[in-house]
C-alpha positions in Angstrom: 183.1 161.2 50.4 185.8 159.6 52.9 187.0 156.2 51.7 186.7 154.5 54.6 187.8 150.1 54.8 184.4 149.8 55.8 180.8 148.0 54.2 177.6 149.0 55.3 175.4 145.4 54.4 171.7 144.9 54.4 170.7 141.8 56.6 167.1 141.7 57.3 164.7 143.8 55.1 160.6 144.5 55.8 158.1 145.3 53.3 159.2 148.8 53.0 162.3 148.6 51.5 166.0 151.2 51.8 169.2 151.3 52.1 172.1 152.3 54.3 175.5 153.6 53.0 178.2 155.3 55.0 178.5 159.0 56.1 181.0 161.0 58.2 177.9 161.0 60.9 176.2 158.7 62.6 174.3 157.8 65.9 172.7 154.3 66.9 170.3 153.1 63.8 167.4 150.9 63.2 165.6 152.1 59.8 162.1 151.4 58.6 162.4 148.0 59.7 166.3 147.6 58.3 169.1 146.1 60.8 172.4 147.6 59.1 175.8 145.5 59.5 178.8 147.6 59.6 181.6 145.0 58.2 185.8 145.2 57.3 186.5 146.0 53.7 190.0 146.7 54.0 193.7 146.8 56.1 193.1 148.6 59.5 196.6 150.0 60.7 196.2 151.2 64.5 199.8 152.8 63.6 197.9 155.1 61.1 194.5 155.6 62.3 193.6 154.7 65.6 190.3 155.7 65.1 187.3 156.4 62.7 184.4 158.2 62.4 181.1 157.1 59.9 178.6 158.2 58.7 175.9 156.7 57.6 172.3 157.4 56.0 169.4 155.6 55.1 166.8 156.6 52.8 163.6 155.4 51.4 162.2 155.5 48.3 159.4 157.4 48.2 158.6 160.4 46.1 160.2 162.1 47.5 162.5 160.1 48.8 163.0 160.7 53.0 166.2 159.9 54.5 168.2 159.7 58.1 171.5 159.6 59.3 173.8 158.7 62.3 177.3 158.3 63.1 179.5 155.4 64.0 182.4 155.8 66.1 185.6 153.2 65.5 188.1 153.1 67.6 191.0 150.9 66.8 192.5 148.5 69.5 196.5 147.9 68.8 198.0 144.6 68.2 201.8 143.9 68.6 202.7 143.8 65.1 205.5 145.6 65.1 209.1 144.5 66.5 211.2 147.3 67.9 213.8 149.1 65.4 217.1 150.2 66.3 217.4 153.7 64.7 221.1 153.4 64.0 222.4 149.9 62.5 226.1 151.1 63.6 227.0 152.7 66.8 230.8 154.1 66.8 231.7 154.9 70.4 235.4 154.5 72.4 236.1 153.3 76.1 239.2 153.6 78.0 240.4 150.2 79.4 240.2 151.2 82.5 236.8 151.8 82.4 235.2 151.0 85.5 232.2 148.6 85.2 228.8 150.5 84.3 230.3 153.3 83.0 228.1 154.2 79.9 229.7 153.5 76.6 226.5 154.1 74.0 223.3 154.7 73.5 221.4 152.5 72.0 217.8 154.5 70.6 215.0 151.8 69.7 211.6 152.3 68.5 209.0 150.6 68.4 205.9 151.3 66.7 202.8 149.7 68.8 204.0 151.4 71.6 205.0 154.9 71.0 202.3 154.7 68.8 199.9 153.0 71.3 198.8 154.2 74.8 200.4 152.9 78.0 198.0 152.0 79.9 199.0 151.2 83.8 195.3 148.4 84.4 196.7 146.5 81.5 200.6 146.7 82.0 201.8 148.2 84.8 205.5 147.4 83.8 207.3 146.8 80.6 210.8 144.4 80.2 212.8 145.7 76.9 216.0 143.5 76.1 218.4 145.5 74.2 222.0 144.7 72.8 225.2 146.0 72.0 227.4 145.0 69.3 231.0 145.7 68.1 232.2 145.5 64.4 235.1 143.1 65.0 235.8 140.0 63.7 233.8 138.2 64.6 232.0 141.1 66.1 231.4 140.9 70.0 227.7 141.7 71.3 226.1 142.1 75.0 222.8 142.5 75.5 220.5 143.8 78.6 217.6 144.3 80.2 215.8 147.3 80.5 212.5 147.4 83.3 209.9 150.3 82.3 207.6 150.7 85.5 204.5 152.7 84.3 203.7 155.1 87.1 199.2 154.9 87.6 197.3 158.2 86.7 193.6 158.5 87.6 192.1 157.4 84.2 189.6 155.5 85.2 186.7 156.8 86.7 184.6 154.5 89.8 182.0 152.3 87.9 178.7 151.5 89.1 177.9 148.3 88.9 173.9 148.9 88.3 173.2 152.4 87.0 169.5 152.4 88.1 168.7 150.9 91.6 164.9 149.7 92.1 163.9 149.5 95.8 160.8 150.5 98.2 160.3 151.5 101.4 157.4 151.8 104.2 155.9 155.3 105.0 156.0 154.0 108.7 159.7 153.5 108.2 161.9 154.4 111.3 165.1 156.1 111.0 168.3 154.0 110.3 166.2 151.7 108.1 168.4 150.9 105.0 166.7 150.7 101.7 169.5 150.1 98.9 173.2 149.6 98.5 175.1 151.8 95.5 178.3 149.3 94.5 180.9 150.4 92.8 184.4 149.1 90.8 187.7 151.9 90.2 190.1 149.6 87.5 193.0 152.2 89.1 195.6 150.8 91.6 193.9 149.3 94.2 197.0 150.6 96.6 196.5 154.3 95.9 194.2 156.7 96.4 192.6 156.6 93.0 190.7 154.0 94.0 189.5 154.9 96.9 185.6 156.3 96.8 183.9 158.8 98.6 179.6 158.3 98.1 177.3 161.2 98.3 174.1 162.1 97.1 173.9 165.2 94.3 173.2 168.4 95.3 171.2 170.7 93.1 167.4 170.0 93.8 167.7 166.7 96.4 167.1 169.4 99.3 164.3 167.4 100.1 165.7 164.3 99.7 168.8 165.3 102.3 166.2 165.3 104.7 164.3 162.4 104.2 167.4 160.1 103.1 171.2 159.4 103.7 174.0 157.8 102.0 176.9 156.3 104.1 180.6 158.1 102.2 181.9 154.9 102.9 179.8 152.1 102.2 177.8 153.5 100.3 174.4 151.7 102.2 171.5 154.4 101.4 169.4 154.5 105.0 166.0 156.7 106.1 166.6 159.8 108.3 164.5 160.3 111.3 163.6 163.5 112.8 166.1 165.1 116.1 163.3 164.0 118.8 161.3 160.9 117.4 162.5 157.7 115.4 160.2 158.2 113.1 160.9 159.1 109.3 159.8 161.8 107.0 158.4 159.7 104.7 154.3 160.1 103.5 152.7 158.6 101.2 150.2 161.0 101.2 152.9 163.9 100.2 155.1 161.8 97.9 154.3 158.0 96.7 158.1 157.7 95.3 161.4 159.1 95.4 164.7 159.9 92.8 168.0 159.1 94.7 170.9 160.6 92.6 173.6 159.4 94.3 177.5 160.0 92.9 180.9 157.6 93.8 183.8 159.7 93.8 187.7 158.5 94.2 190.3 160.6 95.5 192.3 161.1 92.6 193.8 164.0 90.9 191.8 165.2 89.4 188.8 162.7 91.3 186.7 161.0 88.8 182.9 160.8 89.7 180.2 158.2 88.5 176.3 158.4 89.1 173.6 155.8 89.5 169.6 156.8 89.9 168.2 154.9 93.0 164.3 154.8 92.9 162.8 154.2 96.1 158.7 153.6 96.2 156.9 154.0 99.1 154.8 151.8 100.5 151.1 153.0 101.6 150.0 152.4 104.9 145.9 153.2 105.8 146.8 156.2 108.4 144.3 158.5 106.7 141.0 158.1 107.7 138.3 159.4 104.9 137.9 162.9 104.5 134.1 164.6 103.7 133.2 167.3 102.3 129.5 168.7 102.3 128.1 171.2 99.5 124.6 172.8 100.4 122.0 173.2 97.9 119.5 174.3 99.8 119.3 176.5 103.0 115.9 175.2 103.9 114.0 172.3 102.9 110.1 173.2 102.7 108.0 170.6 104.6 105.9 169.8 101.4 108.9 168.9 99.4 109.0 166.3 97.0 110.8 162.5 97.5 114.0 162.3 95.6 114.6 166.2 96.4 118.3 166.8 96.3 119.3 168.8 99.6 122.8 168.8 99.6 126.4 167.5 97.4 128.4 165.0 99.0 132.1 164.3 98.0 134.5 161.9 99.6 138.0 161.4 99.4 141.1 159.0 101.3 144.7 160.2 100.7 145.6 156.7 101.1 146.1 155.0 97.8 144.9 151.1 97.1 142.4 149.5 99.0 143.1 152.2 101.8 141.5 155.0 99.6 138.6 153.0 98.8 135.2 154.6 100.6 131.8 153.7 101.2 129.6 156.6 102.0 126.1 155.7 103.7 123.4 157.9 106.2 124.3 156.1 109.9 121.1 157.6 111.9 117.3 157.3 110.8 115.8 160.3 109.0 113.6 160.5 106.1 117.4 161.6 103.6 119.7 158.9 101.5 122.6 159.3 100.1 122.4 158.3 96.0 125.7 158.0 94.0 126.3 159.8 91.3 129.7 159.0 90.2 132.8 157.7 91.9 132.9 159.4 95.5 130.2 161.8 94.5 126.8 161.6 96.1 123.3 163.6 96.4 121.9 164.2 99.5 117.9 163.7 98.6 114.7 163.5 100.6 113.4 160.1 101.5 110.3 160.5 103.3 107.7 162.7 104.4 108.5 165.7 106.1 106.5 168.0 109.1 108.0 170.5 110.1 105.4 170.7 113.1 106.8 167.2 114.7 110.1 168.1 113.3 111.9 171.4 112.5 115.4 170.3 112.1 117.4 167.2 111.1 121.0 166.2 111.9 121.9 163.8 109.2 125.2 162.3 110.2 126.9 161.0 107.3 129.5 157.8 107.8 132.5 157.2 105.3 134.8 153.9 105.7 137.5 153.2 103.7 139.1 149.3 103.1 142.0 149.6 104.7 142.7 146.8 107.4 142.1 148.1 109.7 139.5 150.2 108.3 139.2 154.0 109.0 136.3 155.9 109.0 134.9 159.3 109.5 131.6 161.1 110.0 130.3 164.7 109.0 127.0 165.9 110.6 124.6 168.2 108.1 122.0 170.1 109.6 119.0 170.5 107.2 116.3 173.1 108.4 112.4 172.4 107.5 111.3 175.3 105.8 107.4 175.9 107.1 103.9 176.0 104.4 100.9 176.6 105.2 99.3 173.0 105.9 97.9 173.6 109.4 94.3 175.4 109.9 93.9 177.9 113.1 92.3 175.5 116.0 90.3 176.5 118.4 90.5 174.6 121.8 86.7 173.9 121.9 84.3 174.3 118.9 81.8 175.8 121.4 82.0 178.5 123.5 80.1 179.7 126.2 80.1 183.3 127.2 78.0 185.3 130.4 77.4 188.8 130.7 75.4 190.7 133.0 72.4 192.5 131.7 73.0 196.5 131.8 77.0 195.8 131.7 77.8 198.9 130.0 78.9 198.8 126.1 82.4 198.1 125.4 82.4 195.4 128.5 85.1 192.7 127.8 82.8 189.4 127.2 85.7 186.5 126.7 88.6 186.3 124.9 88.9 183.7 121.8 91.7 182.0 121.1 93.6 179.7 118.0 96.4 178.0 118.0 98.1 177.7 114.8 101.0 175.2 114.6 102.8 177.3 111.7 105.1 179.9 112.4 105.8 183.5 110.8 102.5 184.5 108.5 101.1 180.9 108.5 100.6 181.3 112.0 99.7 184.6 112.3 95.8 184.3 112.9 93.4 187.1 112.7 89.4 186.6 114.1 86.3 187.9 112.4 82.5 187.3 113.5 81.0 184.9 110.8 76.3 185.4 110.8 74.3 182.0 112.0 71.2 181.2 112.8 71.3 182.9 116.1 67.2 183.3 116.3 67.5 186.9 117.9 65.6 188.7 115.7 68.7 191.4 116.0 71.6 192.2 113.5 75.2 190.7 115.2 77.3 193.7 113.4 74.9 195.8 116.6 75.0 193.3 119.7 78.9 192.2 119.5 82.5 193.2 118.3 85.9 191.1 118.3 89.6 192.5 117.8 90.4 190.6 115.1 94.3 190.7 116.5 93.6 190.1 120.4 90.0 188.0 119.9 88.6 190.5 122.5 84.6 189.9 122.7 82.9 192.6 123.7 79.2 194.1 123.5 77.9 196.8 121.0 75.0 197.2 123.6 73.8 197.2 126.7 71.8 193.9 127.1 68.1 193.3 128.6 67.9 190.1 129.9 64.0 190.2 130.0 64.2 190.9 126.3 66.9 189.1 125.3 68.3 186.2 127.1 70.5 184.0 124.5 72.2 185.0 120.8 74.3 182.7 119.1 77.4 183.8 116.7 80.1 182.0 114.6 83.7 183.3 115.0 86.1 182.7 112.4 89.9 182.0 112.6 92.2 182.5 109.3 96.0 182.5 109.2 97.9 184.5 106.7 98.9 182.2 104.4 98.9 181.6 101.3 96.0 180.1 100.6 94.9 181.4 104.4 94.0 178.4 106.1 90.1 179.0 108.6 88.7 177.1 111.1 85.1 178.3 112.7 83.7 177.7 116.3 80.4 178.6 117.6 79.9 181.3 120.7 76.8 181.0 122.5 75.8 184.1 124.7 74.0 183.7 127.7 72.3 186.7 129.3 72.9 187.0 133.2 69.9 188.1 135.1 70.4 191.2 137.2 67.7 192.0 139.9 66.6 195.3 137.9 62.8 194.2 138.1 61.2 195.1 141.6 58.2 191.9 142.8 54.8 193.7 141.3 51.4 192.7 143.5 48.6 191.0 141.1 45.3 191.9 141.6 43.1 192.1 143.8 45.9 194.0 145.8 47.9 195.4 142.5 46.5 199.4 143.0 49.6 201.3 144.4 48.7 203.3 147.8 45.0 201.5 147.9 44.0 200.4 151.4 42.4 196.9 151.1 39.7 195.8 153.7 39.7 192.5 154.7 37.0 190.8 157.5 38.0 188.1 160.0 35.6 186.4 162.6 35.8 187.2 166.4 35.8 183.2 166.6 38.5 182.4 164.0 40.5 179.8 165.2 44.5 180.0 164.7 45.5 179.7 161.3 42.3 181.3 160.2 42.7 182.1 156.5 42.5 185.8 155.5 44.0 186.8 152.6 46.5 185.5 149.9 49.0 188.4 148.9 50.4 187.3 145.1 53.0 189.1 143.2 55.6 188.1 140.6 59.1 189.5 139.5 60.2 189.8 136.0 63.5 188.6 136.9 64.2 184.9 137.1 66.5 182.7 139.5 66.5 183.9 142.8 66.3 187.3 141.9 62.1 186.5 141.6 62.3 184.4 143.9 59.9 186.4 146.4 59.3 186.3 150.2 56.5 187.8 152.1 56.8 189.6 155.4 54.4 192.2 158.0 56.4 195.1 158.4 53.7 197.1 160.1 52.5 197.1 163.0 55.6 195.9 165.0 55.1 193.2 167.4 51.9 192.1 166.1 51.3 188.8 167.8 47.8 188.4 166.2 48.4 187.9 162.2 51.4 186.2 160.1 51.7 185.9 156.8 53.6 182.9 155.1 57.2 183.5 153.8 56.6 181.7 150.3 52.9 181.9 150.0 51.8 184.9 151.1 48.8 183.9 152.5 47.6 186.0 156.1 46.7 183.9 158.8 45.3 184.0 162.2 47.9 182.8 164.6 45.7 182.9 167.6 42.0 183.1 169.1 41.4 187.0 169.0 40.3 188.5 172.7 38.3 191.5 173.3 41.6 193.2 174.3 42.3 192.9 170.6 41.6 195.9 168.2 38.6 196.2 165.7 40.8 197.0 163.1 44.2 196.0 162.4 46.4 197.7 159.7 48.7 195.2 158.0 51.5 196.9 155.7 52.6 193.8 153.4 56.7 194.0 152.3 57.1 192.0 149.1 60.9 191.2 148.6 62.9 189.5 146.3 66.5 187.8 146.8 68.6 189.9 144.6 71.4 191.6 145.4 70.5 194.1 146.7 66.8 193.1 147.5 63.8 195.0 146.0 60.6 195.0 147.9 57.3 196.6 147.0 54.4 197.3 150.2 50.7 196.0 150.3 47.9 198.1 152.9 45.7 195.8 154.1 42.9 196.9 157.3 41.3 193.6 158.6 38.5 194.4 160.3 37.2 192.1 163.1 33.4 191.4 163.0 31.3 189.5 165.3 29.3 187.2 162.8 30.5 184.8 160.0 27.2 186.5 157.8 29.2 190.3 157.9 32.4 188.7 156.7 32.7 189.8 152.8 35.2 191.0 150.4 35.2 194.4 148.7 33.7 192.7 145.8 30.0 191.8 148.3 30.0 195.3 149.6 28.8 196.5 145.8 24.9 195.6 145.6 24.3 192.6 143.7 21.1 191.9 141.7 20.2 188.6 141.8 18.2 188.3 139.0 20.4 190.0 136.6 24.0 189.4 135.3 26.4 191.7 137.3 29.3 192.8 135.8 31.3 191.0 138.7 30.5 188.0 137.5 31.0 189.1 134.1 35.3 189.9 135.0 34.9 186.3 137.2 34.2 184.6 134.1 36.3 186.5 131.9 39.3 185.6 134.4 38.2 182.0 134.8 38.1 182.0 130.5 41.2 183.5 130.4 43.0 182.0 132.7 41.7 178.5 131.0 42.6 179.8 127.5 46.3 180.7 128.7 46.8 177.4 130.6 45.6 175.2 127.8 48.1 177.3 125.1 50.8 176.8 127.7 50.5 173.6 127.8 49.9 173.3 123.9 53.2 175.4 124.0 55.3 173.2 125.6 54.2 170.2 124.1 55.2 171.3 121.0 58.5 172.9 122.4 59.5 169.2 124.0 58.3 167.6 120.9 60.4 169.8 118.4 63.6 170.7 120.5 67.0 170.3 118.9 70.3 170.1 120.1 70.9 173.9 120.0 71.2 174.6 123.5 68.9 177.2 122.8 65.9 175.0 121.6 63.0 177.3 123.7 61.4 178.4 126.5 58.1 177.6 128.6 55.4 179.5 128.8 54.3 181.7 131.3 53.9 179.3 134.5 49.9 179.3 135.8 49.8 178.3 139.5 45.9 177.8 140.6 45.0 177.5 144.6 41.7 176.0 146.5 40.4 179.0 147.1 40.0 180.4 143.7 42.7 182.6 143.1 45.8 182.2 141.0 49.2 183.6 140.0 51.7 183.5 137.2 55.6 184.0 136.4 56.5 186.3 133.1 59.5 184.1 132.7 60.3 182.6 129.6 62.6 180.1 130.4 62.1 176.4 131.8 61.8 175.4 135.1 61.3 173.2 138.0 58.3 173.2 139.9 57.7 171.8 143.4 54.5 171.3 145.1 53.9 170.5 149.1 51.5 168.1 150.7 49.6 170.7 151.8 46.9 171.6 149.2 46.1 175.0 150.9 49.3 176.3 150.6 50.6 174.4 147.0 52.2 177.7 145.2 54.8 177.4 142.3 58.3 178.1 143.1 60.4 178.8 139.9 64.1 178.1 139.0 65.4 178.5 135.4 66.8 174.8 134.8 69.6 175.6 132.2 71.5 178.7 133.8 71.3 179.7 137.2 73.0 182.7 137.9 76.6 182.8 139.8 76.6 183.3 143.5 72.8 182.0 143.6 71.3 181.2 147.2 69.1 178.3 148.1 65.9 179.7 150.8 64.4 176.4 152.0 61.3 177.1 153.5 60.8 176.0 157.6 58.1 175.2 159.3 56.1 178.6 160.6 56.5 180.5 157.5 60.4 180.9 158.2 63.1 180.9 155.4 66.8 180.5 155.8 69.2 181.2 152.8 72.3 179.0 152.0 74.9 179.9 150.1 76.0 178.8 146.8 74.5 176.5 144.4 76.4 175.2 141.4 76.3 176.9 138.3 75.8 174.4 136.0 73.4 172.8 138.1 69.4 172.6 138.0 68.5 174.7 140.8 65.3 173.7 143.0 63.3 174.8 146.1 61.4 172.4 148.3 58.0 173.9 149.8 57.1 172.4 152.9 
């Protein structure tokens, strides 16, 4: 190894102990803890070695032993220990007298040892004075001695120093151009006077493209300023895009060669809050079904502020009132979820506007709207409108006649709503299978008959009709169709006995006295239809212009309606039109011959003109009582009848019927109506011509007429009574 006048020494020492000992390489050294002292150990000659180079290792000792090493670079600063030496101690040289003054006689060669050995160096001594003298050999010898002045001409050796290497400095993203952030100073030890030590400040090329543009260094005074854009004051600078900057700026001088230092400027920028929050929406779910449970997560939520600090700092929250919330789940990360009950009947569609706000002063904020569609289920029934429905048709309307259409609204959509209609069985009391009488489109609802009804057989039915969505589970809802047979007039008026035998003549006697409104006959009939279709009227058809008889309207009874005279006829032919009100009217004819006779005694029916044994039952008698028995029997069941119907009615609309109405008269006679249905009965004042006039109290037919009966047997019709109304007829 090197000897070198040098001692490595240990000063301080740690637990771990080592050692250091020199090398021919070394670099900057702290050792397991050690702090190594480089010190003299011998005569340092700057005349011989200007400089050294050591190296030095340190080592543990472990097993095995691991070591380092670095280098130490001496360099060797001259003293002026040496005095100049004159080469030759005797100079021999000749001059002519007439030597002119400064004429060169000898040269005198010195040398000295710190400076040709040492560097001239123009920032320490830019000029040297060297006194040298000139000696003869005489006795005693003669000497002279000058000056000589060495002016050391400056070379660029010295490159432009930078006072601060590393320049710490910020800036405002809202700065505007021309703003200076930093000042790079810098010392050149060459002649101030020359042009070595005059500097020229750039910034680096390479990869500062981008900080060209943004920043600029003045070549002169080196002041470091923002750059703004050809049209607006304002800088490049974002914090958003870059939160610091590297400046690598250079001093050059103009030397020859030029010598360059560098220096690292780091500029930080300071945020501003010009971002507002940005929001960004992830859906989970397309729909959201109405029957969805609370805490359901619809949709991912993420917020985010370029803005650093307090600026980027957001609060996320639901601004407008719908059944969502917004739930954190970490940082700027939230759920969407379900916060209330949802329909989508009232509802079908929410827009949940979402509201984020950072706290930057002043704050920004920013809002996102989500749209979250309510998926349907099946949680609404088909409705009807009413839970009863009534329904008329016409007796003999042909099969396949539209009765109604039924209808259900169902507040689902797609197959929830989509409602089909079937015929459900009740307790109609008709005595007749539905699946024969009635058929619905279970598509449409279309009612319609399977046959042609008989309103004198069948006047009411009742049926259920069923409603069912397609869902899944369907969803049903029922209502109840009552069906009320219209009467038709398809029943001509029939004549009751004693006057019921089609194409018999009846005889009928009257007395030459009668008076005016002398009673001759009653004419009854009845009509199986009902409402004013049986509603009957009575009128003489033949003979034209007979002045001598009328007949009542309402009643049918025949009356004088004068004093006969012996102009009169002996017999009088009467042809009796029975009519009822329908539309149009059917009528059936009665024959009567009343025969005028001259005595009270001859006056008889066709019953006296049969001979009668008076001491013996005749079968006369024997129908008489069966009539009057019968006609007792049937009255007292009537009545038994409709006790028992008032007593046991329900609230079916259909609860029953009366019986067939009895109407008895003064003179012995009577008359009934086949009708089965209720009615109202009005009597007059007058006992003689009391009949029963029949209306059916629950349904009266549409387009009915009212005939009031006038004074003199007349009737007038008016037009229309009320459907739902009870129907009556005054007798007068």
């Amino acid at each position: 190894m090197e000897e070198t006048p040098f001692n490595v020494h240990k000063r301080f020492q740690t637990k771990k102990r080592g050692r250091c000992r020199p090398a021919h390489q070394f670099v900057p050294l702290y050792i397991m803890g050690l702090l190594p002292v480089l010190q003299v150990k011998g005569n340092i000659d700057f005349e011989q070695n200007s400089a050294f180079e050591i190296r030095a290792e340190a080592s543990d000792r472990g097993q095995p032993p691991m070591a380092s090493q670095c280098k130490v670079l001496v360099e060797v600063i001259d003293v002026n220990d040496n005095a100049p030496e004159i080469t030759v101690t005797t100079l021999l040289s000749t001059v002519s007298e007439n030597a002119k003054s400064g004429t060169a006689i000898a040269l005198v060669s010195v040398l000295d040892r710190d400076h040709v050995k040492g560097n001239i160096d123009f920032e320490q001594n830019s000029a040297f004075e060297i006194r040298a003298e000139a000696s003869d050999r005489g006795q005693p010898p003669m000497a002279s001695q000058c000056k000589v002045l060495v002016e050391v001409i400056d070379v660029n050796d010295n490159a432009p120093e930078i006072t601060v290497t590393t320049l710490l400095s910020t800036v405002s993203e809202d700065a505007k151009a021309g703003t200076a952030i930093a000042l790079v100073s810098v010392l050149d030890r060459d002649h101030d006077e020359g042009t070595n030590s005059e500097i020229l400040y750039s910034i680096s090329k390479g990869d500062q493209d981008k900080i060209l543009v943004i920043f600029d260094l003045d070549a002169t005074s080196g002041a470091i300023t923002v750059k703004g854009s050809a049209i607006t004051v304002k800088s490049n600078i974002d914090f958003e895009q870059q939160n610091a900057f590297e400046i690598r700026a250079q001093a050059s001088d103009k030397g020859h060669p030029p010598m360059t230092a560098h220096c690292k400027v780091l500029v930080e920028v300071m945020d501003l809050n010009d971002n507002a929050p940005e929001i960004t929406v992830t859906s989970l779910l397309k729909t959201v079904k109405e029957d969805v449970q609370i805490g359901t997560a619809v949709a991912l939520v993420s917020v985010s502020d370029a803005d650093g600090g307090k600026n980027g700092i957001v609060t996320c929250s639901v601004r407008n009132k719908v059944p969502f919330k917004l739930e954190l789940n970490y940082r700027n990360y939230y759920s969407l979820v379900v916060d209330g009950p949802l329909d989508r009947e009232n509802m079908s569609q929410y827009n949940v506007t979402i509201s984020a706000t950072d706290e930057g002063a002043p704050s920004l904020s920013s809002s996102n709207i989500i749209t979250v569609d309510i998926a349907d289920v099946n949680d609404n029934p088909p409705r009807f409108a009413e839970p009863v429905l009534n329904v008329y048709i016409k007796e003999n309307s042909p099969v396949g006649t539209l009765m109604t259409t039924v209808s259900a609204s169902d507040a689902d959509i797609n197959e929830n709503g989509h409602v089909t209609y079937s015929i459900l069985d009740i307790n109609s009391n008709s005595g007749v299978p539905l699946s024969t009488l009635v058929n619905i489109n279970s598509v449409t609802g279309d009612l319609s008959n399977l046959q042609s009804f008989n309103y004198e057989e069948m006047k009411t039915f009742q049926f259920g009709v069923q409603a069912a969505d397609a869902g899944v589970p369907p969803l049903s809802s029922n209502a109840t169709v009552n069906v009320f047979v219209l009467d038709e007039n398809d029943n001509s008026p029939v004549v009751l006995p004693p006057y019921a035998e089609h194409g018999s003549v009846n005889t009928e006697n009257v007395p030459y006295t009668a008076e005016a409104g002398y009673f001759i006959a009653k004419i009854r009939a009845v009509d199986a239809d009902s409402g004013y279709n049986a509603l009957l009227s009575y009128h003489i058809s033949e003979p034209k212009g007979n002045n001598l008889f009328r007949i009542g309207t309402s009643n049918g009874e025949i009356r004088t309606k004068r004093r006969m005279s012996d102009s009169d006829l002996k017999t009088h032919p009467l042809i009796i039109a029975v009519s009822d009100n329908g539309e149009p009217a059917l009528s059936v004819t009665v024959s009567i011959d009343v025969v005028v006779v001259e005595r009270t005694d001859d006056i008889q029916t066709q019953f006296r003109h049969k001979p009668v044994k008076d001491d013996t039952f005749s079968s006369l008698n024997l129908y008489l009582l069966i009539a009057i028995i019968s006609v007792s029997v049937i009255f007292l069941l009537s009545l038994i009848s409709l006790i028992a119907v008032k007593c046991h009615r329900t609230d079916s609309n259909f609860s029953g019927y009366n019986p067939p109405m009895i109407t008895t008269h003064p003179d012995g006679t009577w008359s009934y109506s086949k009708s089965m249905q209720q009615y109202d009965v009005c009597f007059s004042s007058d006992t003689l011509k009391s009949d029963v006039v029949v209306f059916p109290t629950h349904f009266p037919p549409a387009d009915a007429e009212l005939i009031s009966i006038n004074g003199g047997d007349t009737f007038q019709r008016t037009q229309t009574l009320p459907n739902k109304e009870k129907v009556r007829a005054a007798i007068k």
